[in-house]
N, C-alpha and C positions, 0 to 999 in steps of 0.2 A: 535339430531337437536336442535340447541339452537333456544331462540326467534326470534333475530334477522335474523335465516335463514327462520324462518317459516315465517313470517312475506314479508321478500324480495321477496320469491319465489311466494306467491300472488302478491305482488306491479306488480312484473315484467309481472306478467300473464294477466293483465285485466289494460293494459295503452293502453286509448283512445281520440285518438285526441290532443295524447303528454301529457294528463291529467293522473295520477293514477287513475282508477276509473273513468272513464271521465264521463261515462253513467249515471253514478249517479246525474250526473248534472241535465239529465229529470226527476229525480223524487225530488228533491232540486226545481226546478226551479218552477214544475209543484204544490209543498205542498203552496210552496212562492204566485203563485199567486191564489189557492185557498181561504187562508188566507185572502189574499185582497178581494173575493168577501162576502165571510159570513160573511164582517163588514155593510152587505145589513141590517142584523138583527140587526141594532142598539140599542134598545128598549131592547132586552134580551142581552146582551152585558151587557147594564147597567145595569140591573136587578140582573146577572150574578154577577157580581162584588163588586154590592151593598151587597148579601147575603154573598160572601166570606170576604169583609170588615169589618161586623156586625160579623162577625164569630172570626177573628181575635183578634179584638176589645177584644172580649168578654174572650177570652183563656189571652191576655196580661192581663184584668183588675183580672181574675180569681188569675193569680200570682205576681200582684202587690199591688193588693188593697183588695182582700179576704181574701188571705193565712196567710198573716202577722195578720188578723184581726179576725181570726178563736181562739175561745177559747175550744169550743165542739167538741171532735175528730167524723170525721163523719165514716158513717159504711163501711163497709169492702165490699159492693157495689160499694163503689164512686170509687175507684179503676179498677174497671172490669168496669163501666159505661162509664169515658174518651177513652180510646183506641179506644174504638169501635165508638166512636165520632168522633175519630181523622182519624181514617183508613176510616172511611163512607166520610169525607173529603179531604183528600188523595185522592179518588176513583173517586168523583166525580171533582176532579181537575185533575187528570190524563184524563178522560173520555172526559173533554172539550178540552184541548188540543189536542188531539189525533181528533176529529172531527174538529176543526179549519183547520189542517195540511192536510185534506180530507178522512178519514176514520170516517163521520158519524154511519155507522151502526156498527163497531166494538167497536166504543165506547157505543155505544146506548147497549152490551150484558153486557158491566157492571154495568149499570143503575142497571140493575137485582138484583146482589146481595146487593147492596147498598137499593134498597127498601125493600127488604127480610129483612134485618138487624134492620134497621129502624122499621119495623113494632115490632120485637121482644122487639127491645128497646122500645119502646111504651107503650106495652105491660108489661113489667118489671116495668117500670116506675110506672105504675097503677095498681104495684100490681096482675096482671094477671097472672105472671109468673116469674120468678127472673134469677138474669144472671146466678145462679149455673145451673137454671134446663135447659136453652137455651144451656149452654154445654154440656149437660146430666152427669152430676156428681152432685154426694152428697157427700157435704162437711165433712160429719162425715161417712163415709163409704170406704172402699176398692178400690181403680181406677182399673176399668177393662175397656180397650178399647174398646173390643168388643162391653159391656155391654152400655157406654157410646153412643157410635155411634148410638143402637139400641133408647135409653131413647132422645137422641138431635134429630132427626127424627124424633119421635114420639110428641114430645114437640112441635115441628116446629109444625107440621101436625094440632095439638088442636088449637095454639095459630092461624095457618093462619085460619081457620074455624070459631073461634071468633072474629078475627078481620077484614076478608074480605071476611065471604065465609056465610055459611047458620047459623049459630049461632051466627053472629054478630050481629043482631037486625036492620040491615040493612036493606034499603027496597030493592026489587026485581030489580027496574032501578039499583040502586047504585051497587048490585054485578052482575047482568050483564054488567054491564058497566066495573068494574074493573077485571071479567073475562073475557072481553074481551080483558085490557090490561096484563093481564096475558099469555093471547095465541096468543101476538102478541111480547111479549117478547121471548116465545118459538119459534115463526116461525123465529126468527133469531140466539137464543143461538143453539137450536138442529139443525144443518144443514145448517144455513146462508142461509134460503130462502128469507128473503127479499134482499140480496145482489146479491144471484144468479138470481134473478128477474131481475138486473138490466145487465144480459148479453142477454136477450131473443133474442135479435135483432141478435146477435154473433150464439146463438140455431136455428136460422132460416134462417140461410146464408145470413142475411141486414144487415149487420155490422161488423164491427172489433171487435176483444176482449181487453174492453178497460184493461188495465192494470195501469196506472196514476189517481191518481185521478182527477175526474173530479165532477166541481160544478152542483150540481141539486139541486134545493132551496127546493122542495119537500123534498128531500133526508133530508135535511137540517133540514126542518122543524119538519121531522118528531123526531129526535135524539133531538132537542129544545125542542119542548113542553114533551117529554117525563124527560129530563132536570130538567126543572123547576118544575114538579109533582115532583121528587124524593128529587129534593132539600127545596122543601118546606115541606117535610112530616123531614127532616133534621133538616131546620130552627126549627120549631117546637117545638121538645126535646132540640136544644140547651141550652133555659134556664135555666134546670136543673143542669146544669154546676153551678151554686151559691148553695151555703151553706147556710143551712137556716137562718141561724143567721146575714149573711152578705149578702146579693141580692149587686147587681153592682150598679151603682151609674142611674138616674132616666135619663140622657142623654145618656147612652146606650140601655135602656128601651124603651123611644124614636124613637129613629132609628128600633129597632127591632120591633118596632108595625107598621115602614113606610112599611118596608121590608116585615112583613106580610101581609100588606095589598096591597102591588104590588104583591107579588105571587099570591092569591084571582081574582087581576083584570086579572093577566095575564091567570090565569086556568078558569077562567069564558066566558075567551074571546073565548074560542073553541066552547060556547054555544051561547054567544052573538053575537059572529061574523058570526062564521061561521057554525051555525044551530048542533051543535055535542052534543050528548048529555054528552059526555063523561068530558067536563067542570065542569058541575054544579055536575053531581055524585062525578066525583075524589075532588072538594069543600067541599061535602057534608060528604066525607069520614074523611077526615081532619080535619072538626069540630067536629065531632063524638070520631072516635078514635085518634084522636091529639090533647086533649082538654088540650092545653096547653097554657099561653098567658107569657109573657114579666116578670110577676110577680111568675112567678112558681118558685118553689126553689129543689134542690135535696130533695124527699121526701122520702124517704129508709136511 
């Protein structure tokens, strides 16, 4: 079978309404006009944009205005440090997209590894931990994969403990609060029970099974505020992307200290608004273990 017969013999099978694919026009039409109502969130929209702008910014000036000005080769860190910067932004730009289009809570299960990551880099950063041992390998030692898999597990396991579980110096609200986001991450990655929640009415014969997305601001909100915690724990490490010897110029500085300070207003707002305690802990997590501001420079 060559392509073009495989390809036909579908076309010809699923023409509806004189269209190829015709049906697909309800779930095109129905992403379309979801899209238009989550511009309800305008305030994180901007927020949104302002953090991947600052981000941008920062990776151009990194190769236009650092690199050339770099005289000290930096360590063998700085290397394994970007990717993982890049991919943690990658991630959370795939994940907005994909909830705009109306799959908030699928995007909301990549949030996950994106915070996970983030923490370790954090963590690395300050010396807690380095990026060899986050992979489980030793750089002057034998690669066994087994061996690895066991040691980057294990790694994980210490570093989550110290930086968000009972050896973190944290107070008791603060890791119950972010064990609570913890097991509200898992009630969607293991099993999609927040998703399946949303057919109850389908489980109890009141309802259809919706199948299209359909807008719920709730739904909405929830995959937002979760959003902008992961990206501001993001923000954060960013400026480690500068070499010590060249920082970015003092109006990139600027904006990233605006930008941190809307994320603050926006994650406090869960406590000031709307009585959560879960605001000022996930803030409180952030000054602690993200003690990083505008002026931070790659320090490995």
């Amino acid at each position: 079978m060559t392509g073009d017969e495989f390809q036909n013999r579908l076309d010809k099978a699923f023409v509806f309404e004189g269209a190829n694919y015709g049906r697909m026009q309800l779930i095109h039409g129905t992403q379309d006009r979801y899209s238009q109502e989550v511009m309800l969130f305008s305030g994180h929209f901007a927020l949104s944009d302002s953090f991947k702008a600052v981000f941008l910014e920062a990776v151009e000036l990194m190769n236009t205005f650092c690199r050339p000005r770099v005289k000290t080769p930096l360590s063998e860190h700085f290397p394994q440090f970007l990717p993982r910067l890049a991919n943690a932004f990658h991630t959370v730009c795939g994940a907005e997209c994909s909830a705009i289009r109306g799959y908030p809570l699928p995007a909301f299960t990549t949030l996950r590894n994106v915070f996970d990551d983030v923490v370790l880099v954090s963590a690395a950063l300050q010396k807690i931990t380095d990026f060899y041992k986050i992979e489980g390998i030793d750089p002057n030692g034998k690669f066994d994969a087994l061996a690895a898999k066991k040691a980057r597990k294990d790694e994980e396991y210490r570093i989550r403990r110290l930086m968000t579980g009972i050896g973190s110096g944290l107070c008791a609200e603060v890791i119950s609060e972010l064990t609570k986001l913890n097991e509200l991450f898992d009630f969607e990655v293991h099993g999609g029970r927040l998703s399946l929640a949303d057919s109850m009415a389908f489980m109890r014969g009141a309802g259809p099974l919706q199948i299209l997305p359909k807008f719920v601001p709730e739904t909405f909100a929830l995959f937002m505020n979760r959003f902008v915690e992961v990206c501001w724990a993001l923000h954060r490490v960013l400026p480690a992307i500068q070499p010590p010897d060249v920082p970015l110029p003092k109006e990139w500085a600027d904006r990233w200290t605006l930008v941190d300070e809307s994320f603050e207003i926006a994650v406090r707002s869960l406590s000031n608004e709307l009585g959560k305690g879960v605001g000022d802990a996930y803030a409180e997590f952030i000054k602690v273990k993200f003690p990083f501001n505008a002026g931070a420079v790659f320090p490995l």
